[in-house]
C-alpha positions as CSV (number, residue, x, y, z in Angstrom):
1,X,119.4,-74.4,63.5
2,X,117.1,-76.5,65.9
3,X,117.9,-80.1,66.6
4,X,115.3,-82.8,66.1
5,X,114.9,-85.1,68.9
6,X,115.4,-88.3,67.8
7,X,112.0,-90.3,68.1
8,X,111.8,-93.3,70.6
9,X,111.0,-96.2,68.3
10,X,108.6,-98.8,69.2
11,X,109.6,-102.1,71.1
12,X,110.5,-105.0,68.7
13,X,107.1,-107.7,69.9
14,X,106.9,-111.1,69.1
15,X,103.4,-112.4,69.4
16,X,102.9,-115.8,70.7
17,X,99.2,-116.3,70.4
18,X,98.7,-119.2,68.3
19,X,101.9,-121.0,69.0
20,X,101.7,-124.6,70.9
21,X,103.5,-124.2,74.0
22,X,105.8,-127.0,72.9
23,X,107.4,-124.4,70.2
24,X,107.3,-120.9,72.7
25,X,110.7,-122.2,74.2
26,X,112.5,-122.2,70.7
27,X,110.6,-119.4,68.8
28,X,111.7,-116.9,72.1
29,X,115.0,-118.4,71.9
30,X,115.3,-117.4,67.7
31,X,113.6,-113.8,68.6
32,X,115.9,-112.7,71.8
33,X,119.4,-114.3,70.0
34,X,118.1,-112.2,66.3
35,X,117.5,-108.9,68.6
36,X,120.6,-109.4,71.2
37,X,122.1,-106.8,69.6
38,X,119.2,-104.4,70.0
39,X,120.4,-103.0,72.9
40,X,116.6,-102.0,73.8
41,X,113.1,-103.5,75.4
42,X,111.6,-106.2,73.8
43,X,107.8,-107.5,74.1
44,X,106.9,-110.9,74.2
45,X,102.6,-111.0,74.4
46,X,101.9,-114.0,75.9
47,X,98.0,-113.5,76.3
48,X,96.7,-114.8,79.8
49,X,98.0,-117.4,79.5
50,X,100.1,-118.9,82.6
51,X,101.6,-121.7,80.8
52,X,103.0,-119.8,78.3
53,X,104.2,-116.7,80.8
54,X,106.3,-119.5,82.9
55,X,107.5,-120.8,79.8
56,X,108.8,-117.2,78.5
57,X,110.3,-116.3,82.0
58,X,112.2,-119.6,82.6
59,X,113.5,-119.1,79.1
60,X,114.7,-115.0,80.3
61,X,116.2,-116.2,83.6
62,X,118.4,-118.5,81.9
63,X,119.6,-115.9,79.4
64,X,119.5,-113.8,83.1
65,X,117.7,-110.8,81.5
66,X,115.7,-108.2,83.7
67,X,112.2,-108.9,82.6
68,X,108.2,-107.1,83.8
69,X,105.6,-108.8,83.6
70,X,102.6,-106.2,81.8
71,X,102.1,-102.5,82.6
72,X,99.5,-102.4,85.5
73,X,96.5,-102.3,83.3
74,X,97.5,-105.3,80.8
75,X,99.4,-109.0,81.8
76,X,99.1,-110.3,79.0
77,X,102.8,-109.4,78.1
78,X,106.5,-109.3,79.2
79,X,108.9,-106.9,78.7
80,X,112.1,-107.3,78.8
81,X,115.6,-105.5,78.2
82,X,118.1,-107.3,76.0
């Protein structure tokens, strides 16, 4: 009998496009305290925008999480590991 791999599921995401800065703070704070649990990464896409970057990475170093900002090609996201 073969084993099946178990398949790498895709990263929870919140998008934030479209979200007044004022509201990132709290909306991140719902999303990482609803996936704490998770025990896996977890994509927050932020756009280009540098505002909204600070915002999400002042909010992850208080919760001191590990975070990355993009993939090398694409900054328009963070990934962190809850």
């Amino acid at each position: 009998m073969s084993k099946k791999k178990k398949k790498k599921s895709s990263p929870k995401k919140i998008d934030l496009h479209g979200v007044k800065h004022e509201d990132v703070r709290s909306v991140c704070i719902e999303f990482i305290e609803d996936n704490w649990d998770l025990d896996d990464e977890v994509q927050f896409i932020t756009g280009y925008s540098g505002e909204m970057k600070a915002i999400v990475i002042d909010l992850l170093e208080e919760y001191e999480l590990n975070f990355q900002i993009g993939d090398g090609f694409n900054s328009g996201f963070i990934i962190s590991w809850l």
